[in-house]
Chimera marker file (.cmm) of the C-alpha trace (Angstrom):
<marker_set name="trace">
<marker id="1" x="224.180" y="-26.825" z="174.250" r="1" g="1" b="0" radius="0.5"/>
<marker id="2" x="226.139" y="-26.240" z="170.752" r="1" g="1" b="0" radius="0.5"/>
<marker id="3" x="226.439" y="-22.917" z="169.531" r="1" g="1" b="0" radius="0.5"/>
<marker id="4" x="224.545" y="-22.705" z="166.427" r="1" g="1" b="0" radius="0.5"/>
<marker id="5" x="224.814" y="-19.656" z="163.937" r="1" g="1" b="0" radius="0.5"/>
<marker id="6" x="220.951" y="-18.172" z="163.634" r="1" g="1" b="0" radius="0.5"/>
<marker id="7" x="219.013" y="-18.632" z="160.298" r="1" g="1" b="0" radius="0.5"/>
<marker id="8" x="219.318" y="-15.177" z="158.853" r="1" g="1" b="0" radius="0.5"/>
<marker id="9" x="215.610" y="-14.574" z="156.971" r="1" g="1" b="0" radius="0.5"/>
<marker id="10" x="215.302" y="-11.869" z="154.587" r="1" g="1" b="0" radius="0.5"/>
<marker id="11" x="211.954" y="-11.919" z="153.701" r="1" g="1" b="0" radius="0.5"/>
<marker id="12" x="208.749" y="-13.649" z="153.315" r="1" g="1" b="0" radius="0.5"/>
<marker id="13" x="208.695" y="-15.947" z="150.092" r="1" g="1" b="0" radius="0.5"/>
<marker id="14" x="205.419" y="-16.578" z="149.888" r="1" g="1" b="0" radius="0.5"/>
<marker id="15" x="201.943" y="-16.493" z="152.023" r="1" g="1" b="0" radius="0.5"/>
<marker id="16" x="198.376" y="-17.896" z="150.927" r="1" g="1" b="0" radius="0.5"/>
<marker id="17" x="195.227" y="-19.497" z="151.972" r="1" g="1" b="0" radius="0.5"/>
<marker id="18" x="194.528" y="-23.018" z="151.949" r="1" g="1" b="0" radius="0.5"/>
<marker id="19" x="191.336" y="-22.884" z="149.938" r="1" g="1" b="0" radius="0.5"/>
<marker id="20" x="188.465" y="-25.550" z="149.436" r="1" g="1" b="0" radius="0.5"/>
<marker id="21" x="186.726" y="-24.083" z="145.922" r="1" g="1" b="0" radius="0.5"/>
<marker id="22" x="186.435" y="-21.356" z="143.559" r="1" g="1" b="0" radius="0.5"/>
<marker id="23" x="184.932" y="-18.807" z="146.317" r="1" g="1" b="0" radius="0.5"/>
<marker id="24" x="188.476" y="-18.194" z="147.650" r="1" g="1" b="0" radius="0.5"/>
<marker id="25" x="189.391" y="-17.290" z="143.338" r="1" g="1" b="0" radius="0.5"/>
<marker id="26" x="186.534" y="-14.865" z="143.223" r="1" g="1" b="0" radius="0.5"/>
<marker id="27" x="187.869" y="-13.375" z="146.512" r="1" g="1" b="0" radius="0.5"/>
<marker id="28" x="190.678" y="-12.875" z="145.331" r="1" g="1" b="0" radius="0.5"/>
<marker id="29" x="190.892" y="-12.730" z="141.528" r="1" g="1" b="0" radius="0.5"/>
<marker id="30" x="187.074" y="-10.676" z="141.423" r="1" g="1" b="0" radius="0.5"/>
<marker id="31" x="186.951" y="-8.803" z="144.440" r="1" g="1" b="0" radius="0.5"/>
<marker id="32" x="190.811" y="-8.023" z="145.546" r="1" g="1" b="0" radius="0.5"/>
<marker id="33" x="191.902" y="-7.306" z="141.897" r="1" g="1" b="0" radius="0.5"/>
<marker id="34" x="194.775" y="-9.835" z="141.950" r="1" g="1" b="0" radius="0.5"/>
<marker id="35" x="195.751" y="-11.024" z="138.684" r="1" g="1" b="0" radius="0.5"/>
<marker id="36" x="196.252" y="-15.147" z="139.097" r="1" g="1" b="0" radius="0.5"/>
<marker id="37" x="197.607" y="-17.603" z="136.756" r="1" g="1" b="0" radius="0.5"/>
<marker id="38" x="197.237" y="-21.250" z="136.653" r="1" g="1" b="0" radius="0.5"/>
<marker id="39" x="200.617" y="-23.093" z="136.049" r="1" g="1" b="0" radius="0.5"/>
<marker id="40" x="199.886" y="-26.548" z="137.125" r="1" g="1" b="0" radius="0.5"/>
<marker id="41" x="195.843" y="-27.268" z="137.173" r="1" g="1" b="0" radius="0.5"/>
<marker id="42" x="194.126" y="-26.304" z="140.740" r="1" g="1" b="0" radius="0.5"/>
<marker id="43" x="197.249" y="-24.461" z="141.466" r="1" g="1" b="0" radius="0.5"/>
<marker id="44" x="196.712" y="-20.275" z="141.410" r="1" g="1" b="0" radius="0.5"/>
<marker id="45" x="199.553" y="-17.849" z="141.781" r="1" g="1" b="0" radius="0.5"/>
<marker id="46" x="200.963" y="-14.562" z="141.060" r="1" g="1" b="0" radius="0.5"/>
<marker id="47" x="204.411" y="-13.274" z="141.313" r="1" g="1" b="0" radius="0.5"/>
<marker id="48" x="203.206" y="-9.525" z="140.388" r="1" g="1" b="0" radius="0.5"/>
<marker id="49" x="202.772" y="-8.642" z="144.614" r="1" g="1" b="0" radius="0.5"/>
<marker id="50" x="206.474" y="-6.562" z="145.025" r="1" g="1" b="0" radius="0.5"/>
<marker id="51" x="206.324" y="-8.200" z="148.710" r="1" g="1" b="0" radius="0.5"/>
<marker id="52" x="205.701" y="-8.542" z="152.264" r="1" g="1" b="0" radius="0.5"/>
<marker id="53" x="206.207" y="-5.368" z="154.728" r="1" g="1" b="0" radius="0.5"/>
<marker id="54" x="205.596" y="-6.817" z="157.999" r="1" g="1" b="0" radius="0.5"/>
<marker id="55" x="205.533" y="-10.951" z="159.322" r="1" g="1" b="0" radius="0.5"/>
<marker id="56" x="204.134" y="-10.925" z="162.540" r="1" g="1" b="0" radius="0.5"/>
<marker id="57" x="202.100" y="-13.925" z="165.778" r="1" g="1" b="0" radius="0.5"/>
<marker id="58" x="199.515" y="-11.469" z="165.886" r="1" g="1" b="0" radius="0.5"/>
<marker id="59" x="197.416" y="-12.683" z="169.635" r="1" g="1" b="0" radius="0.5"/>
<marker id="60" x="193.844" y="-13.509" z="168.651" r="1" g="1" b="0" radius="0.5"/>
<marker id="61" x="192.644" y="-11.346" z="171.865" r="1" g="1" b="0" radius="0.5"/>
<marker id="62" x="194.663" y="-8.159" z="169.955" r="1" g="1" b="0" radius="0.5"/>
<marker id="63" x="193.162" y="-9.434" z="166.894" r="1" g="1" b="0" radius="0.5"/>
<marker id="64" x="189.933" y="-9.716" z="168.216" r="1" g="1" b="0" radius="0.5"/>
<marker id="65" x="190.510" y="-6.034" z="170.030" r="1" g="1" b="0" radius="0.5"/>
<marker id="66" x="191.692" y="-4.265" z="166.915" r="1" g="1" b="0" radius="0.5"/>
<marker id="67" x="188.802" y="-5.859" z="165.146" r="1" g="1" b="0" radius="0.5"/>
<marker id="68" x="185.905" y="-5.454" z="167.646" r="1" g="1" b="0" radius="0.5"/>
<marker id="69" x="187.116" y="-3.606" z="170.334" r="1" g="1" b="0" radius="0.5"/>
<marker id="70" x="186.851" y="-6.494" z="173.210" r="1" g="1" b="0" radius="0.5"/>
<marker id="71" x="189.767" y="-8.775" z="173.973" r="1" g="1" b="0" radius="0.5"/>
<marker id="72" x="187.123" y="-11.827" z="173.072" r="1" g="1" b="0" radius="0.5"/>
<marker id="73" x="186.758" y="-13.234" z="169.645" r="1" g="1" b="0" radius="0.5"/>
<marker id="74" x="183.001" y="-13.862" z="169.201" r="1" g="1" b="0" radius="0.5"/>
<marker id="75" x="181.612" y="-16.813" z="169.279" r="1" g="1" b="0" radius="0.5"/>
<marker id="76" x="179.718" y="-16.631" z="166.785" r="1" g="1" b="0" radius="0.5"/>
<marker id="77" x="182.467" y="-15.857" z="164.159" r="1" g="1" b="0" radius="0.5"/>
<marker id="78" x="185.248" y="-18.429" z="162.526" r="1" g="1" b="0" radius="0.5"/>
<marker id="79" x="188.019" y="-18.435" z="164.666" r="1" g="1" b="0" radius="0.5"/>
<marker id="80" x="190.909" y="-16.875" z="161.964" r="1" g="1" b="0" radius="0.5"/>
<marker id="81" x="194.009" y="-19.237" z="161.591" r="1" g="1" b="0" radius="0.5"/>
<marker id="82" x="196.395" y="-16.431" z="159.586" r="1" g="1" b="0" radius="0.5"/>
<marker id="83" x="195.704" y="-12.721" z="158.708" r="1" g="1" b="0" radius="0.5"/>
<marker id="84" x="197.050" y="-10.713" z="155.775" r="1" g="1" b="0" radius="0.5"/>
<marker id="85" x="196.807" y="-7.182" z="155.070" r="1" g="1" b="0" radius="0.5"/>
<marker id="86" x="196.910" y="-6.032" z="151.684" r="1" g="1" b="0" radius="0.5"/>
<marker id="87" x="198.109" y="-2.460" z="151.743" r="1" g="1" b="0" radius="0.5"/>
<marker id="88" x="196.352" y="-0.032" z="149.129" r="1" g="1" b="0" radius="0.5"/>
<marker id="89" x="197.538" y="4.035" z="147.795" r="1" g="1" b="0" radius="0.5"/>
<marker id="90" x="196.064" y="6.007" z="150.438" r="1" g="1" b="0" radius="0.5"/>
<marker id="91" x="193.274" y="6.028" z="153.492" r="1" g="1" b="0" radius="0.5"/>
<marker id="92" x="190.483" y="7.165" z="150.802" r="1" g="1" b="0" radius="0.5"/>
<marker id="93" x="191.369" y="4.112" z="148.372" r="1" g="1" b="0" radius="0.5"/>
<marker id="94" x="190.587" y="1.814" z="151.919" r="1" g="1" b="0" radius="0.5"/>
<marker id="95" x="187.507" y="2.967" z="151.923" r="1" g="1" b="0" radius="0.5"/>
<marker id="96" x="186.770" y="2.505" z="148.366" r="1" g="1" b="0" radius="0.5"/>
<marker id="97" x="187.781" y="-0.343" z="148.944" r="1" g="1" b="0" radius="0.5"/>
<marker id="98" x="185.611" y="-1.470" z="151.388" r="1" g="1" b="0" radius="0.5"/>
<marker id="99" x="182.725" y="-0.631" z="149.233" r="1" g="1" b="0" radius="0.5"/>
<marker id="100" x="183.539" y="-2.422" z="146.636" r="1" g="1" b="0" radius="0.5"/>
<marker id="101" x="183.756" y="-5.550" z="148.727" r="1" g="1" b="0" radius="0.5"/>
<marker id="102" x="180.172" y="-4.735" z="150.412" r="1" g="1" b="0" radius="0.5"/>
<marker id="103" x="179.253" y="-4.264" z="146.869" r="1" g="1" b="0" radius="0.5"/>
<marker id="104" x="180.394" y="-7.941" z="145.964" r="1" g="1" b="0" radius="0.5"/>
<marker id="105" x="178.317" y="-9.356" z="149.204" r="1" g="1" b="0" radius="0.5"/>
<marker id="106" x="181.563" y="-9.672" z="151.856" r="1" g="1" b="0" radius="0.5"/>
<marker id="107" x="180.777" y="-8.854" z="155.408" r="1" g="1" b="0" radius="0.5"/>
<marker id="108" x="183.019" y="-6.245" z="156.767" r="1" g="1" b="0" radius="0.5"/>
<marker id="109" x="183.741" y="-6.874" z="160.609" r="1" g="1" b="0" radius="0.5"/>
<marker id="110" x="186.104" y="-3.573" z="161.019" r="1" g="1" b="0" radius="0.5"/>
<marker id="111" x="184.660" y="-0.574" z="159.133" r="1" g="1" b="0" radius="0.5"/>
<marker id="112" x="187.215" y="1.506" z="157.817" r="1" g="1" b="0" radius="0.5"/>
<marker id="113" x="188.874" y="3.198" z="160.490" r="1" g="1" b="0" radius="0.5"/>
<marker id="114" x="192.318" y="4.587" z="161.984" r="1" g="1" b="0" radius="0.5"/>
<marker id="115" x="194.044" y="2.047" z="164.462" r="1" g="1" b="0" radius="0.5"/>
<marker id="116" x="195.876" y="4.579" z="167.278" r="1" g="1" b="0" radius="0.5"/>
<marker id="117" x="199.124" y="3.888" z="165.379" r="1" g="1" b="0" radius="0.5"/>
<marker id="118" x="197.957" y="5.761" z="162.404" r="1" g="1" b="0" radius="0.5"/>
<marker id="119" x="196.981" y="2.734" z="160.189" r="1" g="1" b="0" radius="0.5"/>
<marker id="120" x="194.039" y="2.954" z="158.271" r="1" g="1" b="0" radius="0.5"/>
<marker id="121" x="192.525" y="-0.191" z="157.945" r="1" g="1" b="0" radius="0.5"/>
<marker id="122" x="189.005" y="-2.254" z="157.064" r="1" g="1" b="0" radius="0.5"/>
<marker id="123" x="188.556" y="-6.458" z="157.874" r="1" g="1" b="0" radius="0.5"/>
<marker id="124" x="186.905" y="-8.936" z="157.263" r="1" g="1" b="0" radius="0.5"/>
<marker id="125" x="186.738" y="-12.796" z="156.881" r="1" g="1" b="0" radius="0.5"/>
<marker id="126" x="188.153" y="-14.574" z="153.502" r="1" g="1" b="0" radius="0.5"/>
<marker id="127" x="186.018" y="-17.304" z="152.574" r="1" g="1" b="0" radius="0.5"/>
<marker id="128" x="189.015" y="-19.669" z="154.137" r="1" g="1" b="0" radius="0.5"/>
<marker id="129" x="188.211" y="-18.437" z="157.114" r="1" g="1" b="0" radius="0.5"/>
<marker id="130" x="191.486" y="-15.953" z="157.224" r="1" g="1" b="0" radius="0.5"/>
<marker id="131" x="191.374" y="-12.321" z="158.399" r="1" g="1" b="0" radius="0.5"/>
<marker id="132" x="191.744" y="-10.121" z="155.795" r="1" g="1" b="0" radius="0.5"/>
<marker id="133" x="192.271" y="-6.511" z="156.166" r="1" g="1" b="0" radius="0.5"/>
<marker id="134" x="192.740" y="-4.049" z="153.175" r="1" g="1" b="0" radius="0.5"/>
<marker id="135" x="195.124" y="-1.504" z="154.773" r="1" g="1" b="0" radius="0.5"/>
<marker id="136" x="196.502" y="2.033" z="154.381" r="1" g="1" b="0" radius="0.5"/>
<marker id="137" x="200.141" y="3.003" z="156.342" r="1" g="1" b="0" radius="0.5"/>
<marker id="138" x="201.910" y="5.577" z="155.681" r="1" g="1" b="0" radius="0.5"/>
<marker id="139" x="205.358" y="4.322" z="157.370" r="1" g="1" b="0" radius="0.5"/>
<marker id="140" x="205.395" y="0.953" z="154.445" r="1" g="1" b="0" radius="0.5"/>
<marker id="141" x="205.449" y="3.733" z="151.525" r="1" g="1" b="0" radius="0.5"/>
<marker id="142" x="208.997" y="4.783" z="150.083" r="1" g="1" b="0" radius="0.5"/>
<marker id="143" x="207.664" y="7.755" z="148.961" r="1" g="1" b="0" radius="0.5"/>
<marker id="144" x="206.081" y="9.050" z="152.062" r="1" g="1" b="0" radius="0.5"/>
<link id1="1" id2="2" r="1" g="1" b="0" radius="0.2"/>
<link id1="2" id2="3" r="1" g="1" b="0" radius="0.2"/>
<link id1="3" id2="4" r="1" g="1" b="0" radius="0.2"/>
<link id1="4" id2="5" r="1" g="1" b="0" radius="0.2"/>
<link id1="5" id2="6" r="1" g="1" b="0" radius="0.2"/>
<link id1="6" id2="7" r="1" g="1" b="0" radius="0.2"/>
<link id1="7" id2="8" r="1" g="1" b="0" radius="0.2"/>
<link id1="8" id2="9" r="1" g="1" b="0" radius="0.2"/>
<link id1="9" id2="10" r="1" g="1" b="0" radius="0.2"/>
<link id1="10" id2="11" r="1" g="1" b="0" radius="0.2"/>
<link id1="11" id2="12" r="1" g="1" b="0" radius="0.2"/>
<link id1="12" id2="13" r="1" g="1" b="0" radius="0.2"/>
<link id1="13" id2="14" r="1" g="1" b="0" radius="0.2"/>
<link id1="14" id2="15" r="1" g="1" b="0" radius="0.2"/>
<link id1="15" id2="16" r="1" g="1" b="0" radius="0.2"/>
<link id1="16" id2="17" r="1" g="1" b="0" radius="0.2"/>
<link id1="17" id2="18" r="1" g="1" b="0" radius="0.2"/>
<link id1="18" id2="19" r="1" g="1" b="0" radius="0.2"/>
<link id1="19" id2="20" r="1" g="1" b="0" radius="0.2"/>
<link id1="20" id2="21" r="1" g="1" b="0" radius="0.2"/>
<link id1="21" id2="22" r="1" g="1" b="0" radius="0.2"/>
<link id1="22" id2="23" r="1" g="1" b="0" radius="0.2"/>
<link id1="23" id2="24" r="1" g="1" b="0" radius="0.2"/>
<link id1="24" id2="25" r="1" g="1" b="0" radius="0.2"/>
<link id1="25" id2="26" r="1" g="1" b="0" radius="0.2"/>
<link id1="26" id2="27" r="1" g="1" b="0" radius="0.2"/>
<link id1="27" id2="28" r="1" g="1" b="0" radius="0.2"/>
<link id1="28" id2="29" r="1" g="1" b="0" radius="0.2"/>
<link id1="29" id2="30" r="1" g="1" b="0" radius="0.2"/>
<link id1="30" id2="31" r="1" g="1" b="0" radius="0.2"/>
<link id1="31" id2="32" r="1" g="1" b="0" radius="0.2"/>
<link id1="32" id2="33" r="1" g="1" b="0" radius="0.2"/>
<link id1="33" id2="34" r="1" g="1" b="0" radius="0.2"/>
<link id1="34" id2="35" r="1" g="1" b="0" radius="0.2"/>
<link id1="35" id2="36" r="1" g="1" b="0" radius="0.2"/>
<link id1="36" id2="37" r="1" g="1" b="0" radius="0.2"/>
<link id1="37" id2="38" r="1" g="1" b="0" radius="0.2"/>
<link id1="38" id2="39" r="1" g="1" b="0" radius="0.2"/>
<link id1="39" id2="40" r="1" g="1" b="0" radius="0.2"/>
<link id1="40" id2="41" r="1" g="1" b="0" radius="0.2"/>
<link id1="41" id2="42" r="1" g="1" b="0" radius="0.2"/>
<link id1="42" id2="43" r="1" g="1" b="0" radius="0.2"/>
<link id1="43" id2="44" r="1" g="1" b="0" radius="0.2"/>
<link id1="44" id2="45" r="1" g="1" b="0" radius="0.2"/>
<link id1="45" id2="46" r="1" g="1" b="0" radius="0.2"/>
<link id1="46" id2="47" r="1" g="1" b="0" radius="0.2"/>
<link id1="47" id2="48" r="1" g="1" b="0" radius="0.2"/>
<link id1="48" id2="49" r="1" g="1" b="0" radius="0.2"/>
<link id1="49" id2="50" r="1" g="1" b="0" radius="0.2"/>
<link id1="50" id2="51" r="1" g="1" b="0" radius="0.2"/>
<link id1="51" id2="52" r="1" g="1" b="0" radius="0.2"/>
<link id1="52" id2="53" r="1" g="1" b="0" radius="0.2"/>
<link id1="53" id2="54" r="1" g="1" b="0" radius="0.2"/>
<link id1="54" id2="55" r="1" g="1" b="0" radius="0.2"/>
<link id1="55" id2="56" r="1" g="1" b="0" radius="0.2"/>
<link id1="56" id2="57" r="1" g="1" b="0" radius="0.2"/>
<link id1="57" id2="58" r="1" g="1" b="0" radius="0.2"/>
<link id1="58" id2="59" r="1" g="1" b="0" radius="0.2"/>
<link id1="59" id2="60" r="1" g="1" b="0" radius="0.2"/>
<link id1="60" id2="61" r="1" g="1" b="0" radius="0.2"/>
<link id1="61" id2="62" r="1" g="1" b="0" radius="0.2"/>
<link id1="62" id2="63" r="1" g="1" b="0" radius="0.2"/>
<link id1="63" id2="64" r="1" g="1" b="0" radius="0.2"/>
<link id1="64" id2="65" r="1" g="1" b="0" radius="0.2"/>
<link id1="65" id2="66" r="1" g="1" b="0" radius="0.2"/>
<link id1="66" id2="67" r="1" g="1" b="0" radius="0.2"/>
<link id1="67" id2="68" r="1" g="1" b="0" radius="0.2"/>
<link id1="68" id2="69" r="1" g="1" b="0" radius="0.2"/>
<link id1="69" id2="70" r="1" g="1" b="0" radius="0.2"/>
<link id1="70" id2="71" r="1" g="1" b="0" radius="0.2"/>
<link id1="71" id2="72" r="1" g="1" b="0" radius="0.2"/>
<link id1="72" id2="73" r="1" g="1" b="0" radius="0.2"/>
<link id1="73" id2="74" r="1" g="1" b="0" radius="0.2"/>
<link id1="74" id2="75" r="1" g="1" b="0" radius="0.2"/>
<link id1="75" id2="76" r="1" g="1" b="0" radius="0.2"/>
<link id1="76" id2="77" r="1" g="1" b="0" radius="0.2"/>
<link id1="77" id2="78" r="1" g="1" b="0" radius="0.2"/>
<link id1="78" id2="79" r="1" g="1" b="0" radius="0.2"/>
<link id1="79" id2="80" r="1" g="1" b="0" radius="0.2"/>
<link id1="80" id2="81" r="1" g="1" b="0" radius="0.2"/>
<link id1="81" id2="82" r="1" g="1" b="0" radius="0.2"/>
<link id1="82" id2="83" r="1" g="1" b="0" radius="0.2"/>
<link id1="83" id2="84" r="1" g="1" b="0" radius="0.2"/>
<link id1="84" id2="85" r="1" g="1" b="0" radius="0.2"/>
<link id1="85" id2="86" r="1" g="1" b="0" radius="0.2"/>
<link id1="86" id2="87" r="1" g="1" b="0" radius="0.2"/>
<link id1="87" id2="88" r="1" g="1" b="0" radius="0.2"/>
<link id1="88" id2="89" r="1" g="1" b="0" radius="0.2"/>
<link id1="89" id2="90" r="1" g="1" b="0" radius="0.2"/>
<link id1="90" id2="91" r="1" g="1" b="0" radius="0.2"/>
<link id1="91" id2="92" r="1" g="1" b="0" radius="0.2"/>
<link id1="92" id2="93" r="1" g="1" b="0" radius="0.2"/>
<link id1="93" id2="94" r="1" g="1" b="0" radius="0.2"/>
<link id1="94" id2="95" r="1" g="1" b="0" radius="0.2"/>
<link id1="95" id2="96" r="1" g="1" b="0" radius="0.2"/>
<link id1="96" id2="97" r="1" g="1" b="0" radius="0.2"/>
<link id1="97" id2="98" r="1" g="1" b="0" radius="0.2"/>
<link id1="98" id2="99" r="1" g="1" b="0" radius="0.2"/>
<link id1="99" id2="100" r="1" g="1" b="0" radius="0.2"/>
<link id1="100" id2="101" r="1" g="1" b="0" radius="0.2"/>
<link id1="101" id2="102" r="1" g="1" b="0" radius="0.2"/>
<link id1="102" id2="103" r="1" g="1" b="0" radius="0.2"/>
<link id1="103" id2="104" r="1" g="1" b="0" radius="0.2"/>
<link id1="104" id2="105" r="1" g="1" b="0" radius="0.2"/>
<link id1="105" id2="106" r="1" g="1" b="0" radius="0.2"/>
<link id1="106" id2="107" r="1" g="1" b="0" radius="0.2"/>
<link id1="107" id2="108" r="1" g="1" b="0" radius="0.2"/>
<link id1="108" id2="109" r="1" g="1" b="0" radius="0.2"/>
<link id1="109" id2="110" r="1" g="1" b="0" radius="0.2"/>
<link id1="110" id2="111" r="1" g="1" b="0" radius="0.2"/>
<link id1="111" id2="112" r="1" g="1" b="0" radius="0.2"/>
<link id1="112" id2="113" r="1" g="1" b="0" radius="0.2"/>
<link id1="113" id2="114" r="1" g="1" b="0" radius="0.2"/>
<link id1="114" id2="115" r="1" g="1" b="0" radius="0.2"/>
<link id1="115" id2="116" r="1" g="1" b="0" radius="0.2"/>
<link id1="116" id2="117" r="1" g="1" b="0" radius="0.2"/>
<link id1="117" id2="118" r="1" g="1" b="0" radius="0.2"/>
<link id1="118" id2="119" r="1" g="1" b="0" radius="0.2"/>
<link id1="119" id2="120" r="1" g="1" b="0" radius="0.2"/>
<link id1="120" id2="121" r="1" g="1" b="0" radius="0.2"/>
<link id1="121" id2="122" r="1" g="1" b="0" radius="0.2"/>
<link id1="122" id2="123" r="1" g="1" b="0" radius="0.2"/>
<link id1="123" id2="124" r="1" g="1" b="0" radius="0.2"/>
<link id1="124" id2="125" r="1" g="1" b="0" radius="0.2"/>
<link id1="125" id2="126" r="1" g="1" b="0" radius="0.2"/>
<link id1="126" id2="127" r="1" g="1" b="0" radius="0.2"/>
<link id1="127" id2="128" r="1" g="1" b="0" radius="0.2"/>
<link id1="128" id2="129" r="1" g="1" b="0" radius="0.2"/>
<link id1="129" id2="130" r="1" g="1" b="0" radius="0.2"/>
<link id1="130" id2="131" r="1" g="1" b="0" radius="0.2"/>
<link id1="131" id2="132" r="1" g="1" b="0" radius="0.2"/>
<link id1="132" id2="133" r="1" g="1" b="0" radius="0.2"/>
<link id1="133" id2="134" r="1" g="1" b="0" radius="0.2"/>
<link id1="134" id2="135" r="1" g="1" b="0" radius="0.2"/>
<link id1="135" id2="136" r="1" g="1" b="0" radius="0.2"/>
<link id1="136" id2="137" r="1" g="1" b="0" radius="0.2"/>
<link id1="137" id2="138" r="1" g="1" b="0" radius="0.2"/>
<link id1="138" id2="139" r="1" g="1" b="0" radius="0.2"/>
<link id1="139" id2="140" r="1" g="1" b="0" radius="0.2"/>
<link id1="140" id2="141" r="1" g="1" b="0" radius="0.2"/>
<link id1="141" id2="142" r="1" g="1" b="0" radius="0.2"/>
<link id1="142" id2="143" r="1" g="1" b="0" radius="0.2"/>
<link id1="143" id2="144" r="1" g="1" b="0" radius="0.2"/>
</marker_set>
């Protein structure tokens, strides 16, 4: 075998959902808050986001743990292909948060609650089918 030098990433360039209509735009755009253009027609994007934290294979049965506290992910639920985590001010604005999307007629799976790593964190399912969780942790902010 031929010594090869490594790739040498430096950060995640992009991450989105493949969507099917405009629910995934109102998710976003209504809901989320994020401001998206449309440069080419069908094609929505921001560059506003200052970045990704944290690229991770997250195992469905800690997925399915952290989300519902068993190691199975129910049956009964879409089977998430990605997860993102969209990291807000503080534990309280989670919360908020969290309202706001109940207010907007999303289904929370996770309640708002503290992960034993000190995350603060609330999920649910984006209309793609992706686990979403809005996200508070203290170790991602400079200023903490």
């Amino acid at each position: 075998m031929l010594y090869r030098e490594r790739m040498d990433v430096q950060f995640v360039a992009g991450f989105g959902p493949i969507v099917r209509d405009d629910e995934s735009r109102r998710f976003y755009q209504d809901a989320l808050g994020i401001e998206l253009s449309e440069p080419t027609p069908g094609y929505l994007d921001t560059h506003s986001l200052t970045g990704v934290k944290v690229f991770a294979l997250w195992r469905l049965s800690d997925a399915a743990q952290s989300t519902f506290a068993t190691a199975e992910w129910p049956s009964n639920r879409t089977i998430p292909q990605a997860w993102l985590e969209f990291e807000l001010a503080s534990a309280h604005a989670v919360a908020d948060g969290e309202e706001e999307l109940i207010a907007a007629g999303y289904d929370i799976l996770a309640s708002t609650h503290v992960e034993p790593w000190g995350q603060t964190i609330s999920r649910l399912l984006s209309p793609e089918g992706m686990l979403v969780g809005l996200s508070y942790f203290a170790e991602l902010h400079d200023d903490q």
